[in-house]
N, C-alpha and C positions, 0 to 999 in steps of 0.2 A: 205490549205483547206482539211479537211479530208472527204472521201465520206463515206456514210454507206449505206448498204441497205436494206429491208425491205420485208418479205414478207408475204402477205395478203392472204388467204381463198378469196376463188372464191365467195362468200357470200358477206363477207365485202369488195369486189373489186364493186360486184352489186351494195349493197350501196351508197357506195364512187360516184360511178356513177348517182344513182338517186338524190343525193344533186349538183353533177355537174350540171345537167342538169337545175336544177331548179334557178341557178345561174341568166340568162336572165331576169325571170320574175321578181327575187327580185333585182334586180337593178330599173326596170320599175319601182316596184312598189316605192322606196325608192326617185325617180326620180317625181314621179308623188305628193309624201308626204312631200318632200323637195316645191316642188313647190307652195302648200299649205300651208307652214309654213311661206314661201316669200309672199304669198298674207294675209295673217295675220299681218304679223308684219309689215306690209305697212298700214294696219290703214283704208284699203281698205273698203267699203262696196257700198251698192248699194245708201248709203247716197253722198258719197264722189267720185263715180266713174261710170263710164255708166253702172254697173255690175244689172239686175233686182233682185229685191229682193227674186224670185224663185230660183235663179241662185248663190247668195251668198254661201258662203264656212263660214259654223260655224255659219249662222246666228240661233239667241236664236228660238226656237219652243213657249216659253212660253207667256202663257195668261196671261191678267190682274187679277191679286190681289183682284182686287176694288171688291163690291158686285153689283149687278145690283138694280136698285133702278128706280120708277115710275118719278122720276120727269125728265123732259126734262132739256138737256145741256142747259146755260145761265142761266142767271137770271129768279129767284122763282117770281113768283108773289105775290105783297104786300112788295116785298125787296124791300128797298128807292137805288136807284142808286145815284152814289155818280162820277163829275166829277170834272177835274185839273178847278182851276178860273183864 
């Protein structure tokens, strides 16, 4: 094994030290993203698991498409309903 060594300016020694440091939190946070990726790929939601749907991870924000329209859900009046015989 051959050693070498290296020597650093007191600047990029600071550096070097202020990515050290920051080390802890980017584990947390890769720890906390991973876990999020495990509750994703499980299919999970607040349909399929006790999770409230405030609480869901990724759930869609998005509104309905539809237009809003006067007539009340069910059947229009004057439409003949049609049932199994």
């Amino acid at each position: 094994m051959i050693e070498t060594t290296t020597t650093i300016s007191l600047s990029e020694y600071n550096e070097l030290k202020l990515h050290v440091l920051k080390i802890p939190e980017l584990i947390k946070t890769i720890e906390i993203l991973q876990e999020q990726i495990r509750f994703l790929r499980n299919g999970k939601n607040s349909g399929t698991s006790h999770t409230s749907p405030s609480h869901q991870i990724g759930r869609p924000n998005a509104k309905s498409l539809r237009d809003k329209t006067d007539s009340k859900s069910g059947g229009q009046p004057g439409h003949e309903g049609t049932t199994l015989r």
